[in-house]
C-alpha positions in Angstrom: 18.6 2.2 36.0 15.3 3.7 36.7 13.1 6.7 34.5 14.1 9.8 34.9 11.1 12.3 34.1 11.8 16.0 32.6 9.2 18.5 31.9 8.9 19.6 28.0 7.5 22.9 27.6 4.8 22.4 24.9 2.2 24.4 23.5 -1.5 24.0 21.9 -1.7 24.6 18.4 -4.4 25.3 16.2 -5.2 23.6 12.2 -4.3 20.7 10.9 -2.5 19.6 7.4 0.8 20.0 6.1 0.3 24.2 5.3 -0.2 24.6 9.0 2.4 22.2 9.9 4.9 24.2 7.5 4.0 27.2 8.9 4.9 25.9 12.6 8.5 24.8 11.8 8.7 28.2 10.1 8.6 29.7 13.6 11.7 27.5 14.7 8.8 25.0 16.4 7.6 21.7 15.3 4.7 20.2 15.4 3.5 17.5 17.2 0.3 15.2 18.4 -0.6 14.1 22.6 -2.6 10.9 22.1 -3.7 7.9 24.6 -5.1 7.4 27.9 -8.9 6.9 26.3 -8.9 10.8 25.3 -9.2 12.7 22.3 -6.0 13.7 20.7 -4.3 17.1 21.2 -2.3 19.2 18.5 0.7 20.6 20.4 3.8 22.7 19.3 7.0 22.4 20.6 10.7 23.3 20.5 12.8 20.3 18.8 16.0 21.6 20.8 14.7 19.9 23.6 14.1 16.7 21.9 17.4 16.6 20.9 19.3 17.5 24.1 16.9 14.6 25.6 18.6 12.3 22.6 21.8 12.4 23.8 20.7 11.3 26.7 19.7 7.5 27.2 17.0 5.6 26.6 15.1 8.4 24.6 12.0 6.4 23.5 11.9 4.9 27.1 11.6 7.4 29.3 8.5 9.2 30.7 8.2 12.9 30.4 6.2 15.9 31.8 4.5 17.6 29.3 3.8 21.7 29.9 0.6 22.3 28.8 -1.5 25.4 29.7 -1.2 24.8 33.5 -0.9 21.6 33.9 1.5 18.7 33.5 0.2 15.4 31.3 2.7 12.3 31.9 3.8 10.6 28.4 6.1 8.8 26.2 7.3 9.2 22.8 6.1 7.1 20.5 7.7 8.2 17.0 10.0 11.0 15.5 9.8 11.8 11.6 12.9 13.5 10.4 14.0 15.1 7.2 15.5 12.4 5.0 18.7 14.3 4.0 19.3 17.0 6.9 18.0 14.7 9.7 15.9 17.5 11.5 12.7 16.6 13.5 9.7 17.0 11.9 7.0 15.8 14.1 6.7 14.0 17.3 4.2 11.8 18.8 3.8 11.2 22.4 1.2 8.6 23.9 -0.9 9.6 27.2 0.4 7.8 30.3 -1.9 6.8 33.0 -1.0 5.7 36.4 -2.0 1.9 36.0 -1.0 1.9 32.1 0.7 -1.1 30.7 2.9 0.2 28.5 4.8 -2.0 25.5 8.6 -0.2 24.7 11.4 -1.5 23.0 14.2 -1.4 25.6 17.9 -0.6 24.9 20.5 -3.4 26.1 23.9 -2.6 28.1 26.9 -4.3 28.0 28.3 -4.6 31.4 31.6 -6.4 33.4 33.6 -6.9 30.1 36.5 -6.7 32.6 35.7 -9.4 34.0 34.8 -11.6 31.1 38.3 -14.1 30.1 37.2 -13.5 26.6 37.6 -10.2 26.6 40.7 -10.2 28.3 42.3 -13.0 25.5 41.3 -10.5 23.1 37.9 -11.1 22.2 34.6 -9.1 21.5 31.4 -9.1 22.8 28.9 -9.5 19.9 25.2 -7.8 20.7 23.3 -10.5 18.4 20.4 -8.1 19.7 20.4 -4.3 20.7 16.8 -3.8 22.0 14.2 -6.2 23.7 10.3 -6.1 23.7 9.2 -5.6 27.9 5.6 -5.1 29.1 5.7 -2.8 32.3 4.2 0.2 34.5 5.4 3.6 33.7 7.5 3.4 36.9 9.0 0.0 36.0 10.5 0.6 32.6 14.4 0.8 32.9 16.5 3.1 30.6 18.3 -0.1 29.3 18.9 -3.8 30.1 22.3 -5.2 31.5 24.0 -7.7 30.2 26.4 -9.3 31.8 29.1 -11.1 31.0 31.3 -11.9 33.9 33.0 -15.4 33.5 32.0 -15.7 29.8 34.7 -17.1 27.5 35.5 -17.2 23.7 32.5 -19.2 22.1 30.3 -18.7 25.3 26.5 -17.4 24.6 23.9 -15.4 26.2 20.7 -16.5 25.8 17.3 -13.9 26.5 16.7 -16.0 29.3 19.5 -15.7 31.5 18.7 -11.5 31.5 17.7 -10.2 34.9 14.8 -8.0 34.5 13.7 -5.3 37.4 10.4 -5.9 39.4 7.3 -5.4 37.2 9.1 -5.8 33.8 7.9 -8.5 31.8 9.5 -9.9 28.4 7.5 -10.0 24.8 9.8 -12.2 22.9 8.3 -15.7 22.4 11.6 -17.5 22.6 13.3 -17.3 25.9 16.1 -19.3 24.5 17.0 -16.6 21.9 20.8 -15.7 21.6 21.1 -12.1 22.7 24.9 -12.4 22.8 28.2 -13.5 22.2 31.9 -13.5 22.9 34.0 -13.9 19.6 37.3 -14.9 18.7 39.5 -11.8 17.9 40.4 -11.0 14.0 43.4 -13.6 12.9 46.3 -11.9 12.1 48.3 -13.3 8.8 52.1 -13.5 9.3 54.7 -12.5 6.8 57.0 -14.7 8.8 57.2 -17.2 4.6 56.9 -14.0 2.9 60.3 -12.6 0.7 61.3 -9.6 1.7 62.2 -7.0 -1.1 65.7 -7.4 -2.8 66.0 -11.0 -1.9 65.8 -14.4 -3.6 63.6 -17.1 -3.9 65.4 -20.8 -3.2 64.5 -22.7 -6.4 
């Protein structure tokens, strides 16, 4: 799976501190900060309805996106989201500056695939994510939306290691230890039987 890139309507705001940042979400905005690429940083404003449709989408924190600012369209990434710790709601965002030959470091997302075809699975078992995200190194064009994993042919007890992950063209893995179990195929829940237990009204042979 490759990027997909949508344009976010955002706009500049003026004052810093948390008075002016109140007063923003009290317009139904929130506010936010542009930073990166060797520039200064920008104070922008923006709509957190957007955010969230993009969050039900995958690989939020992966993707580039377009942002709309007077005129012109500046390529970035979201860094970090600060939400309300009881009603969850967005308070401020922070994007990073893309350039065109940026390295960029994301935690990526990993994608269960081909449990059909896994004889585990089909005796019952589960696939066990020992991991959920990785750390890549890669292009702004090269960063997938999430990592398959494969597990064709794996059987009950059988492990995937970090190394054994195929990773597009230009994506390069952080972790340290190529050997690190990323996931496995477990045995299903035993079931006790009832087949020695008395049923109700009967007798126990002395």
């Amino acid at each position: 799976m490759t990027t997909v890139v949508t344009v976010l309507a955002v706009t500049v705001r003026t004052g810093t501190g948390k008075g002016n940042a109140r007063a923003i979400r009290r317009t139904g905005l929130i506010p936010a900060t542009l930073y990166g690429d060797k520039r200064s940083p920008v104070s922008i404003a923006m709509d957190p309805q957007l955010i969230n449709a993009e969050m039900n989408k995958p690989g939020f924190f992966t993707r580039m996106f377009d942002l709309a600012l007077e005129g012109t369209k500046v390529r970035a990434i979201c860094r970090e989201l600060q939400r309300h710790p009881v009603s969850e709601a967005i308070l401020h965002a922070d994007f990073q500056r893309i350039g065109t030959d940026s390295l960029l470091h994301v935690a990526v997302p990993l994608h269960v695939i081909n449990e059909s075809a896994s004889p585990g699975v089909k005796r019952g078992g589960m696939v066990n994510l020992v991991e959920h995200t990785v750390e890549i190194v890669a292009r702004p064009a090269a960063i997938p939306v999430a990592l398959d994993i494969d597990v064709t042919g794996m059987k009950i007890g059988d492990s995937l290691h970090l190394s054994q992950i195929q990773l597009p063209e230009g994506v390069r893995l952080l972790h340290p230890e190529t050997d690190l179990t990323i996931a496995t195929i477990v045995a299903p829940s035993r079931i006790e039987t009832t087949e020695n237990t008395p049923q109700a009204g009967g007798t126990v042979a002395s």
